[in-house]
N, C-alpha and C positions, 0 to 999 in steps of 0.2 A: 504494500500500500504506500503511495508515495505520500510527498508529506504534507499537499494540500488537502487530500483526500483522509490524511487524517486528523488534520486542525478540524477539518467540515467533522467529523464523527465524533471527536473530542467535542463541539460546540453543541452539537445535536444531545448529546447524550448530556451534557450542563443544563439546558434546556426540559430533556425528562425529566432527569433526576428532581431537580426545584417543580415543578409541576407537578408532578406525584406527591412531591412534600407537603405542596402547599394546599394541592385536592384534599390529601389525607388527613391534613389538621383544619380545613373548610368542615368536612363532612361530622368531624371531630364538633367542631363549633357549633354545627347543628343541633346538636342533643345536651352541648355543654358551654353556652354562652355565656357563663360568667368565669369562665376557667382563664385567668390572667396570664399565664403561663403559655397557655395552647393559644393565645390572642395574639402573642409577642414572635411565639411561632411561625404561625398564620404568615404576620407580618415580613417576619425576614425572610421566609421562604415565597414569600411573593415578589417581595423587592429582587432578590436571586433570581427568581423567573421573568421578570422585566430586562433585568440587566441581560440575560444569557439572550432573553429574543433579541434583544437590542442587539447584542454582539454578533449573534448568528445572521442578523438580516444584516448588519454591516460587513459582513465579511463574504458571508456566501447567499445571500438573496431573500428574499420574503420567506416567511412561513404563511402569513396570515394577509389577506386583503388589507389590511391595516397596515402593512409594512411596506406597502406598496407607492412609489414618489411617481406624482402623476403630473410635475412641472415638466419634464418634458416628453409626456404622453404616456401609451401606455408602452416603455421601451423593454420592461422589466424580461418582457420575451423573446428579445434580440438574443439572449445567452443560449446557448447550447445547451439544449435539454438534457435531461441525464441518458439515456438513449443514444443522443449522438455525441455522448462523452464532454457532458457538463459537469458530471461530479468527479473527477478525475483530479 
């Protein structure tokens, strides 16, 4: 695996991990809203999953419609799909 190919799977997987964290201790809040503790949680494992999309859509492309810069159109699909060896 070369080594852009693995910063992209290192960024992806920063991205999981915080998003599962932060699912996990959501779901948690549901049944336990006054848990200070699991609040604070919540918290840093969101911020971690903001930073990681930030970092992943800055380096290797959108995830989300939301990540998408539409000042100059829709270019985001000029890149090389993974198919014709965009993730590479």
């Amino acid at each position: 695996m070369n080594q852009n190919r693995h910063s992209k799977h290192q960024k992806m997987t920063a991205v999981r991990e915080a998003g599962f964290c932060m699912i996990d201790a959501g779901m948690y809040l549901d049944t336990h809203p006054c848990d200070g503790k699991a609040m604070d949680y919540f918290n840093r494992y969101q911020q971690m999953y903001k930073e990681a999309v930030c970092d992943y859509e800055k380096h290797c492309g959108p995830l989300f419609l939301t990540g998408i810069d539409t000042n100059d159109g829709w270019t985001w699909t000029d890149e090389p799909w993974p198919w014709e060896g965009g993730c590479s």
